[in-house]
C-alpha positions as CSV (number, residue, x, y, z in Angstrom):
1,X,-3.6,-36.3,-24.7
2,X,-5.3,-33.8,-22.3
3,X,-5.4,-30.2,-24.2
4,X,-3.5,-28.6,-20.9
5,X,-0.6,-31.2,-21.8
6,X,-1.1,-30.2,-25.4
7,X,-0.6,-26.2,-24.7
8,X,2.4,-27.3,-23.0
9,X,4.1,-29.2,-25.6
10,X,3.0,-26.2,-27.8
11,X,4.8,-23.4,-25.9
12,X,7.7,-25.6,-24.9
13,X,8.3,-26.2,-28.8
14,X,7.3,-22.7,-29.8
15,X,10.3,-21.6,-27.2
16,X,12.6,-23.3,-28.4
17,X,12.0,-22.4,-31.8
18,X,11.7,-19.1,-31.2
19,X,15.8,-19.6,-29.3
20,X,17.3,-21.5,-32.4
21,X,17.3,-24.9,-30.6
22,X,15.0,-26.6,-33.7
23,X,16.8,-25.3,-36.6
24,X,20.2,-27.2,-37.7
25,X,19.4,-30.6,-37.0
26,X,19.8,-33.4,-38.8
27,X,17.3,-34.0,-41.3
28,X,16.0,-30.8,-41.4
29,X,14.2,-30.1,-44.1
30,X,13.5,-33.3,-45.6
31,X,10.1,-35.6,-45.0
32,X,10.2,-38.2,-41.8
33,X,11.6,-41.8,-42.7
34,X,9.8,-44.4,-43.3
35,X,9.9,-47.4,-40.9
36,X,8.2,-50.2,-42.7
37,X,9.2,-52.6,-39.9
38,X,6.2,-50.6,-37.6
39,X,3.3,-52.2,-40.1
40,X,4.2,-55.8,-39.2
41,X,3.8,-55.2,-35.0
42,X,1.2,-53.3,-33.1
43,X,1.5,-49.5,-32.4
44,X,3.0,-50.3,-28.7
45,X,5.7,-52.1,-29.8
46,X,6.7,-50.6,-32.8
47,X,8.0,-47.3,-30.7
48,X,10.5,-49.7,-28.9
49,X,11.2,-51.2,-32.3
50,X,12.1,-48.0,-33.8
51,X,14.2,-47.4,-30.8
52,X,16.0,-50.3,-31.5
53,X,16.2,-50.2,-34.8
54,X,17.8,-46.8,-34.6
55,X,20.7,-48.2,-32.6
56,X,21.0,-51.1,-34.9
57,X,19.1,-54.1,-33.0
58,X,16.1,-54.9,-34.6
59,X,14.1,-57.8,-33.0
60,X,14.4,-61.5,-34.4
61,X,10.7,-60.8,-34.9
62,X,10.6,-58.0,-37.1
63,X,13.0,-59.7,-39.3
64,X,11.1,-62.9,-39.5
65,X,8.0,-60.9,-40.5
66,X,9.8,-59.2,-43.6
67,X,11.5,-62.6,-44.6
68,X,8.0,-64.3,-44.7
69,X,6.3,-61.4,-46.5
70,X,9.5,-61.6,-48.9
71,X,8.2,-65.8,-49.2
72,X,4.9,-65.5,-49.5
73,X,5.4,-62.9,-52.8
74,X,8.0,-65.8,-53.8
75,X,5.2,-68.3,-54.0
76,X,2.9,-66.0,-55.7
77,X,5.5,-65.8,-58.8
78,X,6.5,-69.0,-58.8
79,X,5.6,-70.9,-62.3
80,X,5.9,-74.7,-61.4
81,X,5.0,-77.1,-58.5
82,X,8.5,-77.5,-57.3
83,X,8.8,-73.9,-56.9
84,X,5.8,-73.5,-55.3
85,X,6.5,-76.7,-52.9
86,X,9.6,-74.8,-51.7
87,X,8.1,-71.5,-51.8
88,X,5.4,-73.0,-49.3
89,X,8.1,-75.0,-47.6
90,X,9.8,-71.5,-46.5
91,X,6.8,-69.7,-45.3
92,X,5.6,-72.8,-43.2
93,X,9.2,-72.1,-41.3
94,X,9.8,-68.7,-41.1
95,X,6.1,-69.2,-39.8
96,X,7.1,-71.7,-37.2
97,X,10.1,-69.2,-36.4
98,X,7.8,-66.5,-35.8
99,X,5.4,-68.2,-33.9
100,X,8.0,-69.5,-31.8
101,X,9.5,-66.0,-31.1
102,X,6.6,-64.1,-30.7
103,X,5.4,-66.2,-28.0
104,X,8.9,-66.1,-26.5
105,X,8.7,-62.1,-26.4
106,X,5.2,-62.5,-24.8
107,X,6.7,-64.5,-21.6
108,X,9.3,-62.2,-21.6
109,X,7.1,-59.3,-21.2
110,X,5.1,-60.9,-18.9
């Protein structure tokens, strides 16, 4: 960001500190949340994640990306080969599905 724009954001926030607008609401006080869902997508997209997210409609994507992080620890404690044969099973689908609708969000946003 260019420093003018920066002094600007500055004194616009300072103001409307100084009027009472910043203090009062909702989560004041307490650290940012967390959004683990931004680590699995690139920086650009995780804003409009969050965004969605925060109105409850989190993209297919995301969800696929937790469920195979979730299968991939599954096959790491898995103790026998049948386990591990399902364990493997799931993460070569939820890959598939992921594949399938990450490349359907890039025609989309083409």
């Amino acid at each position: 960001m260019s420093r003018w724009l920066d002094r600007l954001a500055e004194r616009h926030m300072l103001k409307a500190r100084a009027e009472g607008k910043l203090s009062g609401l909702a989560g004041e006080g307490k650290p940012l949340p967390e959004h683990p869902e931004a680590a699995f997508v690139d920086p650009g997209l995780a804003v409009g994640y969050r965004i969605m997210a925060e109105h409850g409609a989190l993209p297919e994507e995301v969800g696929l990306r937790k469920a195979l992080e979730a299968a991939k620890a599954d096959y790491a404690r898995a103790k026998t080969e049948a386990d591990k044969r399902a364990a493997m099973a799931k993460i070569a689908e939820l890959d598939m599905k992921l594949a399938i609708a990450v490349e359907a969000r890039q025609k989309f946003m083409r």
